[in-house]
Structures are given as C-alpha cells and as structure tokens.
VOGU-3710 file (C-alpha; in Angstrom, 3 decimals, decimal comma):
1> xxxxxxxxxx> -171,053/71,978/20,438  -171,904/73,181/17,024  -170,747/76,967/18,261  -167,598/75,872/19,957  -166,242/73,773/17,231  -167,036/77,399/14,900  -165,181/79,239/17,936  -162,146/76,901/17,524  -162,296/77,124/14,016  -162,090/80,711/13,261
11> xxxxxxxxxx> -159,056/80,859/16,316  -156,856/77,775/14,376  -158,062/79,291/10,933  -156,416/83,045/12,030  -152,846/81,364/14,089  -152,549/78,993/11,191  -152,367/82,231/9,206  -149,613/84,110/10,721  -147,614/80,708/11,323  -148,130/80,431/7,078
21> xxxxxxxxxx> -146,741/84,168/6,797  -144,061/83,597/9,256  -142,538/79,991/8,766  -144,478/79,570/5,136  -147,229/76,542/4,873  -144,931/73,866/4,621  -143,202/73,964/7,457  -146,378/75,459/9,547  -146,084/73,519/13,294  -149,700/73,286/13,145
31> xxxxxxxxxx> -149,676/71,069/10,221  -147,297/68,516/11,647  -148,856/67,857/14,825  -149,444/64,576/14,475  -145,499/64,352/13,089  -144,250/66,586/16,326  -145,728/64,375/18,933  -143,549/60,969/17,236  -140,301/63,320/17,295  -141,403/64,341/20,759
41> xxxxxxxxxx> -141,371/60,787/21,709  -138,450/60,164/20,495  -136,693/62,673/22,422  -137,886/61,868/25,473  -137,300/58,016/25,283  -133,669/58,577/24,425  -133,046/60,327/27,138  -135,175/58,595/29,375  -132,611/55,825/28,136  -129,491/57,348/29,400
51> xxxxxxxxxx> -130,839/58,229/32,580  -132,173/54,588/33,218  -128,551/53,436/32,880  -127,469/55,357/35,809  -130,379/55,083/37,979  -130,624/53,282/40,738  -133,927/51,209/41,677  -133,343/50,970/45,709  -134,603/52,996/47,965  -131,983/54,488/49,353
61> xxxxxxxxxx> -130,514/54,899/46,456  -132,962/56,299/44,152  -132,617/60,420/45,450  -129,185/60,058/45,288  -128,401/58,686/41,955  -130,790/61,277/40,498  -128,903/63,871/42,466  -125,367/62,820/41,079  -126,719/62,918/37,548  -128,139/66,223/37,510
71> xxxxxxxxxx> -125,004/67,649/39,181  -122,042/65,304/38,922  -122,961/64,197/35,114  -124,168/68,682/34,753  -122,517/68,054/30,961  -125,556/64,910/30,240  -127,356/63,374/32,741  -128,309/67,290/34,096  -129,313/68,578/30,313  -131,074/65,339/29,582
81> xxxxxxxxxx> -133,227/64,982/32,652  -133,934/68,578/32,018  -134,638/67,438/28,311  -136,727/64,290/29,229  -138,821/66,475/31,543  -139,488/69,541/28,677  -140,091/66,742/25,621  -142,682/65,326/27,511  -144,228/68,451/29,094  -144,248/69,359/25,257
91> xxxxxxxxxx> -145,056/65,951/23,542  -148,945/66,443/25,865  -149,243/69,944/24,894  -148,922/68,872/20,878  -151,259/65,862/21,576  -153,657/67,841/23,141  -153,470/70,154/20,505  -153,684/67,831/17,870  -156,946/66,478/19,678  -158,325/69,621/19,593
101> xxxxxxxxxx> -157,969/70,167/16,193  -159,195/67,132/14,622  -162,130/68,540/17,537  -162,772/72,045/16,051  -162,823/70,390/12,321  -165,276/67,708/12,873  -162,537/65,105/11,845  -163,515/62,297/14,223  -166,471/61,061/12,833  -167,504/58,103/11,274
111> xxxxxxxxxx> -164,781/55,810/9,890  -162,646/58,355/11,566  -163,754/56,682/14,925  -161,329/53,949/15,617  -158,375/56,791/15,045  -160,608/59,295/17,514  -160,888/56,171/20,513  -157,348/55,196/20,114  -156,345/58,813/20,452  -158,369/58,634/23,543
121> xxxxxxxxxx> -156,783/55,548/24,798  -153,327/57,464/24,369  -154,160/60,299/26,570  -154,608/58,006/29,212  -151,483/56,091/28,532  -149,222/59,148/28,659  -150,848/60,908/31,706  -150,246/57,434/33,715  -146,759/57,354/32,281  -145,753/60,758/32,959
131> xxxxxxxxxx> -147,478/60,505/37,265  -145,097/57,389/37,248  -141,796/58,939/36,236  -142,386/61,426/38,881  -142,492/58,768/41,619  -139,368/57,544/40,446  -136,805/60,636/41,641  -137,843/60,014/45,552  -137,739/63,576/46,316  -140,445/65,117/48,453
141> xxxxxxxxxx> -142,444/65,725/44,673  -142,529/61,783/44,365  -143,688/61,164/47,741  -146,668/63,492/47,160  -147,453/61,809/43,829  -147,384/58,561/45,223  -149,620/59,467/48,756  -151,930/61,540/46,395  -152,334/58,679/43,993  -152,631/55,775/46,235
151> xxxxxxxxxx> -155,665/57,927/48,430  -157,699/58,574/45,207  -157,454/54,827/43,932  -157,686/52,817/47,360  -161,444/55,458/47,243  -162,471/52,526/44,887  -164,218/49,894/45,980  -162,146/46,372/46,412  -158,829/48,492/47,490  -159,823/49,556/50,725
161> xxxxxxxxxx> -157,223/51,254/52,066  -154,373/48,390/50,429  -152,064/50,753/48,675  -151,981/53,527/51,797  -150,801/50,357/54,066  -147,474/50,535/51,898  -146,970/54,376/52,824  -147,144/54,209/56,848  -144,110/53,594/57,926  -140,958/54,787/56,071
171> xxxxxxxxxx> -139,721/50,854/56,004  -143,027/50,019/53,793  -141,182/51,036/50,557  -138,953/48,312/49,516  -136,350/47,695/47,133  -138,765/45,661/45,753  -141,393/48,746/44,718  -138,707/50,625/43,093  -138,217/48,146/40,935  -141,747/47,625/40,015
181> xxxxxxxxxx> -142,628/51,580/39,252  -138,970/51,513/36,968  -140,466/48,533/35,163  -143,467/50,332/34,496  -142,031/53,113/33,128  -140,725/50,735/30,834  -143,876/49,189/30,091  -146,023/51,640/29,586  -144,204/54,039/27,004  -143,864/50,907/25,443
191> xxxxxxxxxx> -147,619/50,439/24,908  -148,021/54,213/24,397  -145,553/53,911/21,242  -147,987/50,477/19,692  -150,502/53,029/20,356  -149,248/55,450/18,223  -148,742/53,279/15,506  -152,376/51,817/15,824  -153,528/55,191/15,827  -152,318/56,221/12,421
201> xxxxxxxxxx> -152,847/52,642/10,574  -156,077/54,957/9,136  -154,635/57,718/7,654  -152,965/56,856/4,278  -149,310/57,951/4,033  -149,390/59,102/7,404  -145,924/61,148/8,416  -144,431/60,286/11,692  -141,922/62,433/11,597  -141,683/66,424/10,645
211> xxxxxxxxxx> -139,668/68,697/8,118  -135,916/68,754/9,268  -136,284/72,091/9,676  -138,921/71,868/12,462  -136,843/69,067/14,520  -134,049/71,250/14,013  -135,591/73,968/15,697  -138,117/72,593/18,333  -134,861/70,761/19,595  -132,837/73,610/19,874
221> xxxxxxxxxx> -135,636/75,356/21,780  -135,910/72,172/24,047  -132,016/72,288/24,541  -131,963/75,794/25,274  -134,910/75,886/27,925  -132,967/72,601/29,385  -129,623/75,094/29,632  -131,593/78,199/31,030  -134,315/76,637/33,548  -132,338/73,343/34,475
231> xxxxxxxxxx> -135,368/70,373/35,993  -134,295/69,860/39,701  -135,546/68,196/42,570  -137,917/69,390/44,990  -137,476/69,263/48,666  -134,655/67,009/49,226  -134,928/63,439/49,810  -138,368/62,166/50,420  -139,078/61,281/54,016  -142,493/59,471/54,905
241> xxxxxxxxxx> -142,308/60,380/58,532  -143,059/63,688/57,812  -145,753/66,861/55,636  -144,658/67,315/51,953  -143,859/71,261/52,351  -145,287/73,490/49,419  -144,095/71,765/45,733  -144,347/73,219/42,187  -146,410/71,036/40,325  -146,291/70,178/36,382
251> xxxxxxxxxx> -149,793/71,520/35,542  -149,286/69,235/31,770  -149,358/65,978/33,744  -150,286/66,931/37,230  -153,617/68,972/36,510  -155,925/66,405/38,679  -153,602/66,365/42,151  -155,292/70,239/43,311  -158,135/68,795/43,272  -158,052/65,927/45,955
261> xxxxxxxxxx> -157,042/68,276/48,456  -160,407/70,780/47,309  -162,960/67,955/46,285  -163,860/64,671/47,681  -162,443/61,607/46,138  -165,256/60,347/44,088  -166,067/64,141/42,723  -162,718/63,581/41,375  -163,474/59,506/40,059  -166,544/61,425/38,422
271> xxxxxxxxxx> -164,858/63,961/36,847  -162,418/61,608/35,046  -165,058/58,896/34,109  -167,398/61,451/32,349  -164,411/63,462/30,698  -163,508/60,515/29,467  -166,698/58,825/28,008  -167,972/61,693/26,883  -164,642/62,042/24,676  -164,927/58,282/23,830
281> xxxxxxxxxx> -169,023/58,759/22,565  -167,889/62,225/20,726  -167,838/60,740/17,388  -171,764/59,499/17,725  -172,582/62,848/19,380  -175,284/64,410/18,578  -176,635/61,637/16,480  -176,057/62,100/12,704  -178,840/60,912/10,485  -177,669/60,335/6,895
291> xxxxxxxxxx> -181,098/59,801/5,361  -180,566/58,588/1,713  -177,068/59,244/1,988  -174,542/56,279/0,226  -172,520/54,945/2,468  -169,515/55,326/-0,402  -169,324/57,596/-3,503  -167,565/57,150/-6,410  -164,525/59,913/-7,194  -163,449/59,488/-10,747
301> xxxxxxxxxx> -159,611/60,975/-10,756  -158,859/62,837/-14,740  -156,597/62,416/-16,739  -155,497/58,846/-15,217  -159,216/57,505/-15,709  -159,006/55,813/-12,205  -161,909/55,543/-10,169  -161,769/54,989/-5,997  -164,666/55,026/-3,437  -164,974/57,307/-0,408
311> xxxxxxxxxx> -166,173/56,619/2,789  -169,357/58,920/3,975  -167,401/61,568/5,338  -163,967/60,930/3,729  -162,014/63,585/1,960  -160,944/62,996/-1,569  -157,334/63,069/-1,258  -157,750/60,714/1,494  -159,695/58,454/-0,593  -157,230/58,763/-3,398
321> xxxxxxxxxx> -153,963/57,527/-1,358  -155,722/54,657/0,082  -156,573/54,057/-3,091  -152,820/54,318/-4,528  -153,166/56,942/-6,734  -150,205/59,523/-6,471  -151,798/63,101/-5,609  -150,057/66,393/-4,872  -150,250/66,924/-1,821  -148,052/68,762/1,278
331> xxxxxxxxxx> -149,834/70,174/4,193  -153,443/68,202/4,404  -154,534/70,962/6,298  -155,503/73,068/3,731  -153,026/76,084/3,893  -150,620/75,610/0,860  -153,131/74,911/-2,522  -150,499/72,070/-3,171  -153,395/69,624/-3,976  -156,059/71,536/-5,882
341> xxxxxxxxxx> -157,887/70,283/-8,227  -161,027/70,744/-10,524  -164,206/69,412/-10,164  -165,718/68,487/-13,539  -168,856/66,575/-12,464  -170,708/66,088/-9,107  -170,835/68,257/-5,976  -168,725/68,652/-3,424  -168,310/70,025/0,461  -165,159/72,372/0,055
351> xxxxxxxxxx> -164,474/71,787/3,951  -162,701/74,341/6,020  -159,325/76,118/4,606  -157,172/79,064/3,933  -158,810/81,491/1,543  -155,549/82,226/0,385  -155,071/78,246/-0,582  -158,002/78,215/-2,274  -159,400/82,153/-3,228  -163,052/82,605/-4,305
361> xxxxxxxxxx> -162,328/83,574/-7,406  -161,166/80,208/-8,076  -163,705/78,486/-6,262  -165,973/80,120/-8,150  -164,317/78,468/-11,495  -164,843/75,004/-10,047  -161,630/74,339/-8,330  -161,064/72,831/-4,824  -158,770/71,220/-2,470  -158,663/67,650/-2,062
371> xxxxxxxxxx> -157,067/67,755/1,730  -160,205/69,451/2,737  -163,127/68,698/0,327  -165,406/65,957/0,601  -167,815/64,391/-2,184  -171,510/65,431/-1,469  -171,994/63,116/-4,690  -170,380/60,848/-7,287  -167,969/63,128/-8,522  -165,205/63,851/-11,060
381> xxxxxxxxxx> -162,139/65,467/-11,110  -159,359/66,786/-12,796  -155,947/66,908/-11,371  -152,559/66,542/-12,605  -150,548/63,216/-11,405  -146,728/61,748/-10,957  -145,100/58,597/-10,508  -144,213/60,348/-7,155  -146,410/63,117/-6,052  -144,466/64,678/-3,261
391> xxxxxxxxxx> -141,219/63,839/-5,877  -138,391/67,089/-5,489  -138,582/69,126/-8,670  -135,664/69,589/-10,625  -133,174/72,086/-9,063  -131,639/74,552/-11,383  -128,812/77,077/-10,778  -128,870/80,450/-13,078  -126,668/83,720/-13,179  -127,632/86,855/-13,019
401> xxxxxxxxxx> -126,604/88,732/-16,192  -128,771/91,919/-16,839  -130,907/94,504/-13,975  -133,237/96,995/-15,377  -134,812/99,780/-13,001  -138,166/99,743/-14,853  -139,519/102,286/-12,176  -138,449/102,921/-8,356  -140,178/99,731/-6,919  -140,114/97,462/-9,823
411> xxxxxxxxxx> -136,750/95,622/-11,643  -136,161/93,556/-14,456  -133,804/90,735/-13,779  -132,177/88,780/-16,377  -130,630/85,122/-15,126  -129,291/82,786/-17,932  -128,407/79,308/-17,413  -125,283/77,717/-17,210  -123,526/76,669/-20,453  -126,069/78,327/-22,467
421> xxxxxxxxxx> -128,446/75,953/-21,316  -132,199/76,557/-22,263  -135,371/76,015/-20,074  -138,083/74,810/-22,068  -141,793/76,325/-20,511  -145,091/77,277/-21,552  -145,951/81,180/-21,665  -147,538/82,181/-18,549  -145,656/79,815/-16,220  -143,764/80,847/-13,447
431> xxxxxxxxxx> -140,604/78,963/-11,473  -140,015/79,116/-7,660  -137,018/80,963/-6,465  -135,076/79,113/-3,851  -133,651/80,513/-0,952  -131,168/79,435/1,232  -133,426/77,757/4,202  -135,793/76,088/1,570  -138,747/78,848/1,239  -139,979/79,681/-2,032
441> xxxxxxxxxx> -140,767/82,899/-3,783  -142,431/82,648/-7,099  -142,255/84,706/-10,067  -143,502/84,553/-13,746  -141,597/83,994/-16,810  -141,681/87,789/-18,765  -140,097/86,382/-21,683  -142,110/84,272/-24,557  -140,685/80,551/-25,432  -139,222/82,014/-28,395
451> xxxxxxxxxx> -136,584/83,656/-26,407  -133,826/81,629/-25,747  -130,709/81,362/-23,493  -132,156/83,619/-20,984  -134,895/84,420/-18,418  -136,922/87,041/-17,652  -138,717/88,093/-14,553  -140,302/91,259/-12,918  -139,567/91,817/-9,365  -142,021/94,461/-8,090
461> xxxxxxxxxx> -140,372/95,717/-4,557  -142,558/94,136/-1,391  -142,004/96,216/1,734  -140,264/93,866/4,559  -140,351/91,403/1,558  -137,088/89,117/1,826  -136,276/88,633/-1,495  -137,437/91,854/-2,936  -135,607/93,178/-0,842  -132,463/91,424/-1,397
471> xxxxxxxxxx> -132,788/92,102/-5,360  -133,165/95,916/-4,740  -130,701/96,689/-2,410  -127,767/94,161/-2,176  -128,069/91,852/-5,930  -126,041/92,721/-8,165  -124,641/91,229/-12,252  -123,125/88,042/-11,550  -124,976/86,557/-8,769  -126,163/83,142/-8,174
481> xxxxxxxxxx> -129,921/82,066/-8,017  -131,957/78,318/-7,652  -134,897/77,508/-8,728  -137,318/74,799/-9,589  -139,900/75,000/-12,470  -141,464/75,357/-15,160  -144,747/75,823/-12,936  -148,267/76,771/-13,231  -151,189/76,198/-16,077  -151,962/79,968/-16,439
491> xxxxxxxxxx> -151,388/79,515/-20,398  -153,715/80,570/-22,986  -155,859/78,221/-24,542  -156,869/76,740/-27,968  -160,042/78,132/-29,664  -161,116/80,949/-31,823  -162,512/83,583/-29,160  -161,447/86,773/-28,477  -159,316/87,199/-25,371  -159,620/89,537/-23,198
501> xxxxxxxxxx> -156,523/90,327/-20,837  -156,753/91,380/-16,954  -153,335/92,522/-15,543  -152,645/94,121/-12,109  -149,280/95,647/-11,321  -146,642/93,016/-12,366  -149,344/90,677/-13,610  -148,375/92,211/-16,560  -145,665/89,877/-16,366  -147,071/86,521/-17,815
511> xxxxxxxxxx> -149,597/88,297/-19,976  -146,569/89,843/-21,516  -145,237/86,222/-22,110  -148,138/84,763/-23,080  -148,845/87,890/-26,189  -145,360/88,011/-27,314  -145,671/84,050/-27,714  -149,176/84,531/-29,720  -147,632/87,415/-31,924  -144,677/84,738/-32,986
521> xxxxxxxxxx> -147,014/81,630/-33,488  -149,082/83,465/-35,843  -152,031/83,735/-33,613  -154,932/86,433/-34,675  -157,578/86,348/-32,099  -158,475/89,650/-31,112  -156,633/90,540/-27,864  -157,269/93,511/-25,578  -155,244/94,452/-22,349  -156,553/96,049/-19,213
531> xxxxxxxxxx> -153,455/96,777/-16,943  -154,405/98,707/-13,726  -152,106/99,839/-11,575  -152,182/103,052/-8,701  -149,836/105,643/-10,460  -148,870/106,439/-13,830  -145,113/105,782/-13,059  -146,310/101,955/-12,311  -147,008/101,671/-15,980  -143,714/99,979/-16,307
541> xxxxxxxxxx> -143,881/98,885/-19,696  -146,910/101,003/-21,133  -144,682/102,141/-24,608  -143,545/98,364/-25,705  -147,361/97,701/-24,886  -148,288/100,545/-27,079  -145,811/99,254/-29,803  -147,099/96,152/-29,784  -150,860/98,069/-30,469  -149,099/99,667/-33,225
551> xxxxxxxxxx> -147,631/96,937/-35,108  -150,523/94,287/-34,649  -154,027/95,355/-35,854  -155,519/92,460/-33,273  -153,898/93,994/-30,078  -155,422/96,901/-27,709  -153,661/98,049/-24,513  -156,414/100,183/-21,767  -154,112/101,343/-19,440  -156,198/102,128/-15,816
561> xxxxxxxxxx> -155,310/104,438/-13,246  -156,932/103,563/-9,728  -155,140/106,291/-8,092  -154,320/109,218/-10,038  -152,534/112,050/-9,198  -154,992/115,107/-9,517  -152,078/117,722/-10,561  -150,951/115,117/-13,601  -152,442/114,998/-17,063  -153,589/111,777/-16,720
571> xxxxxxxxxx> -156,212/111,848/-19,085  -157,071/107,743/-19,191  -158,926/105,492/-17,803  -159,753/105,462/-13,855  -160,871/103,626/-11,440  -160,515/99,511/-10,627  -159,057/97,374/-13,537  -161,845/94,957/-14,047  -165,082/97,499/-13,877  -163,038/99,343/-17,089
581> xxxxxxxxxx> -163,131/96,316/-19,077  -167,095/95,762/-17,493  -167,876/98,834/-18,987  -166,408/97,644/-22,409  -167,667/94,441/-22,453  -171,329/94,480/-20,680  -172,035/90,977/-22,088  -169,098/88,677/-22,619  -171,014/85,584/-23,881  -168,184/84,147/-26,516
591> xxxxxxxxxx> -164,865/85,861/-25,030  -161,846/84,142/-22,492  -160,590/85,983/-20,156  -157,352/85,773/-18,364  -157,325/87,924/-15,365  -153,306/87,531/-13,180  -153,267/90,125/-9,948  -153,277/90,237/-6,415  -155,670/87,663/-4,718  -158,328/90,805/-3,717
601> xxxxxxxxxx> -158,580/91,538/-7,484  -159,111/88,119/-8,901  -161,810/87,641/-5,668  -163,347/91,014/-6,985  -163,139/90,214/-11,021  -164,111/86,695/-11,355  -167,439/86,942/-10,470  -168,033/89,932/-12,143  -167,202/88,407/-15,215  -169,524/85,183/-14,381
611> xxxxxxxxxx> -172,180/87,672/-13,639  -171,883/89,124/-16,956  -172,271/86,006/-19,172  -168,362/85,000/-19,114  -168,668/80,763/-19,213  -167,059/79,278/-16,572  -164,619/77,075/-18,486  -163,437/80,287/-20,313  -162,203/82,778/-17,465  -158,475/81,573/-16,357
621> xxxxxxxxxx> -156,641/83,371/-13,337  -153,854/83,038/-11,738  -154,003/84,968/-7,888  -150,636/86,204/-6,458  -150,308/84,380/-2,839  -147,273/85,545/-1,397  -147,648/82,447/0,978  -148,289/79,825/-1,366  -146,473/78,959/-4,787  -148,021/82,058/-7,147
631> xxxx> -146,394/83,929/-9,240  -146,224/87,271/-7,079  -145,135/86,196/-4,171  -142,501/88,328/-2,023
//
C-alpha cells in the first residue's frame, strides 16, 4: 500500500504542478475538490428539478414525456437533461478523485476516520441514485437497468426470485412502480446532500463551494458538451416482451452491469462487499502502533501567545481553525506558501507539498507550511495573524508615468498614485500586480521609503510571460495598473553585523531598496554585494552600484559573471553568485546574509552558507516563485 500511495503521490504532486502554472494555485481544480463536487450537486439537482416538473410517473407515459422534453422543450428540457446527465457523470469523477487523494496522502487516518466512512457511505448513496434515474426514462437503457438489477439482488437470500416476478409480463409494471422509483430519486439525493454536510462537520472552515472563476468555467464546459453531444434515449420505448439490443452504457455509474453477464451473481455480491469493507477498515490498515506517542500536542501560535492542541495526526493549521485562531491560509493543499510559518521550538513532519510553496532553502531556515505539516512534538510557531485571515487586501490603482530600457530584457517602470498619494512600505517588500481575471504577478519595490510619490519596480522580460510581456511590447506612459500590498518580510534586520548581500538578476531589485534605505537612516554596518547575473549587459545597474561604493566607505559591489562571453574583456569575477562570496567569506560565524534570486539559487546558497558557520536566524531569502506570491514572478 505503502508504494502505491508514493505512486499516487508523485502523479498528483507533478498534475498539481502544471494546473499551478496554468490556472495559478488558487484557483487549481485539484484543490477544490471537495468544493467542485457541492457545485456539482447543485447543478444536477436543479435541473433534475425542472425535468421532474414535466415528467410523467405512468407507464405509458414515462418514454414519452422524456421524449417531448428533449425535443419539443430542445431550448431547456433537451440542454438540461443533457446537463443533469454530464453534472453527475462529473460530480462521481470529482468524488472519486477527491477519495483518491485524501488516499495517496494518508489523510484518512485517525480522527480523520468518521470523515473517511462517511465518504464511503456517499459513494454508495450516489451510485444507487444515479442506477435509479436511469430506470426512470423507460427506454430500452432503463429496462436493462432494471432486469440487470433486480437478477443480481433477488441472488440474495430471502428475495428469491420476488423482484424478477414484477418483470414477466409487460402488465407487471404499474403506475404504481413509477411512482415509487420517482420518489426515490427524491429520497435519496436527499440523504446524499445530509451526507455531504456530515461529511465535512470535521474539517474546520470547510468550503462548499469553489472560486467563481472555476464555476464559471466548469459550467460553461458542462453547457457546451450538453450543446455538442446532446443525452438521448436509447432504443426507443422499452418493451418487456422482447431482448434489450446492444446499449451504450455510462461506465461512471454503470461500471458493475458487464459483469453479470461475464461472472456469476455472487462473484459480483463478493466483489462489492470486499471493495467496500476493505475501503471502510482503510483507516486501521495496516495497524499503526503509536508507542509513547501523546495522543494531543501542544502548538503554541507567536505573536498572539495562543496555545491549541492537535490531534495525533492533525495538521497545524487544522488545529489552529478549530481552535479559532485566524491563519493565512488559501489552498490547504500545499501549492501556494499562503500559510507558512516558522517553527521556533519543537519538531515537526513537513508533510507532502510543492517545493516551490515551500523551497529547501527555506526549509532549511526553519520555515514550514501549516496546511501540510504536522507536530512530531510540542511545538512553537511564529506566524503573522488578522482579524480575518483570508480578508481581501487593499486594492490600489496607480499610473504609469516613467519606462526606462535598462537593457534589452529588463525595464524600469515608474507608477505613481493617484492624487499624489503615497504608499507607506518597508524596504525589501514587494506588491502583487493585478490582472484583469484575478492572477497575481509580484514584483519588488526598487525604490527606498524615502522616496515619495512614486514607485519603482524592475520588470526583467519572461519569455511567454503574460505580463512581461505586456510591459515590453504593448505598455506604454499613462497606463493603468492594480495592485495590492505592501507584501513580504524580506527587510533587513536590527543588529550590529555585517551584511552580506546575495542578488541574482533583478534580485537586485529589493537589495537596491533595502541599501538606499540604510544609506539615508544613517546605518554603517559593513555591506557587501554579490550580484550574479549570465552576461555583462545584465548588469543593469552596475555604475549607480559602483557610485554608491564610491561615496560610502561601508559599501562593496562584486559583480559575477556566470556566463561570460570569451571575446569580451570581462576581467571580473566568474562563475555562480554564491561560491564568489564562499570564497570571500570561508567562515561567516557573526555576518547576515540576505540572499533574493531565482528559487534554484536560494536552494543552492542557503545551505552553503549554513555549512559554512552562517546561524540560522541570520540568513534571510526571499525565492522568486513565478507561481506563488514572490517578488519575481512573470
């Protein structure tokens, strides 16, 4: 089991990926399943709604009516029987999905077992609900259903044959039976829904229903395959006095029905009784032994001072919402770094996420995710807290008013506020540019504090990036931009050590924010600047770095070259960024360092430095995720 759950793992791990690159994390399908399946529900008992007002229960009637909706009514009754059928066909695909998830992920152990049998229970509940609305057309499809079923359950002992008596002659089925299997198709997607509920009473703040943008678009697709592959019925009329000919069967709900025409009965009966136990007993299977284990651990939440316990097994962010403290938080599934936080005391189990969420270079500084992580120990933490955690940041609307070509794949863009507004922000934060369907691209502020009535930011060019793209080729003096911030804690510290500086490409960026901002406070710590890039030309900035060497005694700039051109004059530093300053600094015992680049040099540097006697509370970075919030992104 051990190697299938890893199998399903790395598989969800890699799709979860390219949905985060192509939809971005928060609006990821694979991180709403749970949502999906209440929308899906939704759909398909709406329209299961309007098509119960025009159906008739007789059985004469029954074909027919269906027939005049899906032709006569083409403009409703066709698209929403069409619609009925394609939400449900989808709403078991999700929910087996979303089963297989929690699966692969281990989530459906311990306390997690109540949520794990009810989810079992539902399975059930929707595969007899779905066999019973295709009785209910009483096309040749329905009379298969119904023979099929009624032979495997009068197999059981005590039925002998009872339900088969009802299907011999054509007269058997009354008025009378139609009426029963339209109640039950009442009934039981009532249950199914008090199922749903009970399912999710477990998970704190659970979501039952998913971002706009995703019921937007999974109901357009659902309307569209309605339009282009209408639902229609199979065979004509159903007629008991003679074969069902060859059907097309829905393999989401129908999967079991081959098999009583290749298997005997009771192969069948034992099929479904083991699946289903041996889903029921998962979350005791294999046998877990805890040994000295505590049952609950203390998590001690920073700066609020609030202390909660977690269930064995529990992860801290769940522990903190059933415990009414307000964490970040957005996908729980660990693919958007929304809800990281550091751990200050105690040991944790980090759990199973997106390396870009949570890189190991940050890891490695004692940071983790609470949607994932689980306390091995009583633990501390330190994480930053709202009135309303998931709370909209302020919106702001700015003007673009200056655009520098710093080199041919870098800009500077100047946006001022309204009004001569003024932003107030720490150096070395970053905002989140806005675009028009809600994604985010986030870049860092260039400019220190001191600088008022405008904004700064360097836009390095991303190939197929969407923004970058737009800036380069179609922005132009006077456009329009919105964005949320100030962001980020990538801002230099109190103390007396020397820093040391670790800039890739347009991580010069915040660095450049964050010196300017020390040279106008006063501040005389040593400070030395390693900025790698490839090319000498992608020294953007190199002379006012060099200026700024010039005019302050207690600033350096090492410029690095990782890919120099052999016919230039390059006579500098080579090689990678952070073995330069290495080479320096072979024991950095006493310095901070503040290291901002792409996530594959902040993975390489940090533990390099560690290695090298850099103290753990003194080596800030800040990782450029295009996916996630980071300053860097595309």
């Amino acid at each position: 089991m051990k190697r299938l759950q890893a199998a399903l793992q790395w598989l969800f791990l890699r799709v979860e990926d390219v949905f985060n690159r192509a939809f971005g994390d928060r609006l990821n399908p694979l991180y709403h399943l749970g949502a999906i399946t209440f929308f899906l529900f939704w759909v398909v008992a709406g329209s299961g709604l309007y098509l119960y007002a025009f159906f008739e229960t007789g059985v004469a009637d029954a074909h027919a009516s269906v027939e005049a909706l899906t032709h006569h009514q083409w403009f409703a009754g066709g698209i929403l029987r069409s619609l009925h059928r394609y939400a449900a066909d989808g709403f078991m695909l999700v929910m087996m999905l979303h089963l297989l998830r929690h699966f692969a992920f281990d989530r459906f152990r311990g306390f997690r077992w109540f949520s794990w049998l009810s989810g079992v229970a539902l399975i059930w509940g929707v595969y007899v609900s779905g066999i019973n609305g295709y009785m209910l057309p009483w096309d040749r499809l329905a009379q298969y259903v119904i023979t099929a079923s009624f032979e495997w359950i009068d197999w059981l002992p005590g039925f002998g044959g009872t339900l088969m008596r009802n299907l011999i002659h054509p007269s058997s089925i009354t008025d009378r039976f139609f009426s029963l299997l339209a109640f039950m198709h009442i009934g039981i997607p009532l249950v199914v829904l008090l199922l749903m509920f009970i399912h999710v009473q477990r998970v704190p703040k659970a979501r039952t229903h998913p971002p706009r943008a995703i019921m937007l678009s999974l109901g357009g697709t659902l309307l569209l395959l309605a339009l282009l592959r209408p639902v229609l019925s199979q065979g004509g009329a159903a007629d008991l006095a003679s074969a069902v000919p060859k059907l097309q069967l829905d393999w989401f709900y129908l999967p079991l029905f081959p098999l009583f025409d290749l298997w005997p009965f009771g192969a069948v009966w034992a099929l479904v009784v083991a699946g289903t136990w041996l889903l029921a007993l998962l979350p005791w299977l294999p046998p877990k032994r805890r040994g000295s284990a505590k049952a609950e651990l203390d998590i001690s939440v920073h700066p609020d001072n609030r202390t909660v316990r977690a269930r064995f097994g529990e992860t801290i962010l769940d522990a903190g919402l059933r415990g009414e403290i307000n964490l970040p938080y957005e996908c729980r599934n660990g693919g958007c770094g929304v809800c990281m936080c550091t751990v200050l005391h105690g040991t944790v189990d980090h759990g199973i996420y997106q390396r870009s969420a949570l890189p190991d270079a940050l890891r490695a500084q004692g940071k983790t995710l609470m949607c994932c992580a689980t306390p091995l120990s009583d633990v501390d933490i330190e994480v930053e807290t709202t009135g309303d955690a998931r709370a909209p940041l302020p919106m702001h609307e700015a003007r673009v008013v200056r655009m520098d070509r710093f080199s041919d794949d870098v800009i500077r863009l100047i946006v001022a506020l309204p009004d001569g507004q003024d932003l107030p922000f720490r150096a070395g934060q970053y905002i989140n540019i806005v675009l028009d369907d809600g994604q985010r691209r986030a870049f860092s502020f260039a400019n220190p504090p001191q600088v008022r009535g405008h904004i700064e930011l360097h836009v390095r060019h991303i190939p197929g990036g969407r923004f970058t793209g737009q800036v380069f080729t179609q922005m132009k003096v006077g456009d329009t931009l919105r964005f949320e911030g100030p962001l980020g804690d990538f801002t230099l510290r109190e103390g007396e050590a020397p820093i040391l500086f670790v800039a890739g490409a347009t991580g010069f960026a915040p660095i450049k924010s964050i010196v300017e901002d020390a040279f106008a406070r006063g501040i005389t710590r040593p400070m030395r600047l390693y900025w790698g890039v490839r090319k000498r030309a992608d020294l953007y900035a190199l002379d006012l770095a060099e200026q700024w060497q010039r005019e302050h005694s207690n600033f350096h700039v090492v410029p690095v070259l990782s890919e120099p051109d052999p016919a230039g004059a390059w006579s500098g530093r080579t090689g990678l960024v952070h073995e330069a300053m290495l080479a320096d600094f072979p024991d950095l015992t006493g310095h901070e360092v503040y290291v901002c680049g792409s996530v594959k040099m902040v993975e390489a540097a940090v533990p390099a430095f560690l290695a090298q006697g850099l103290g753990e509370g003194f080596c800030f970075s800040d990782a450029f995720v295009p996916s996630a919030p980071r300053p860097g992104a595309a």
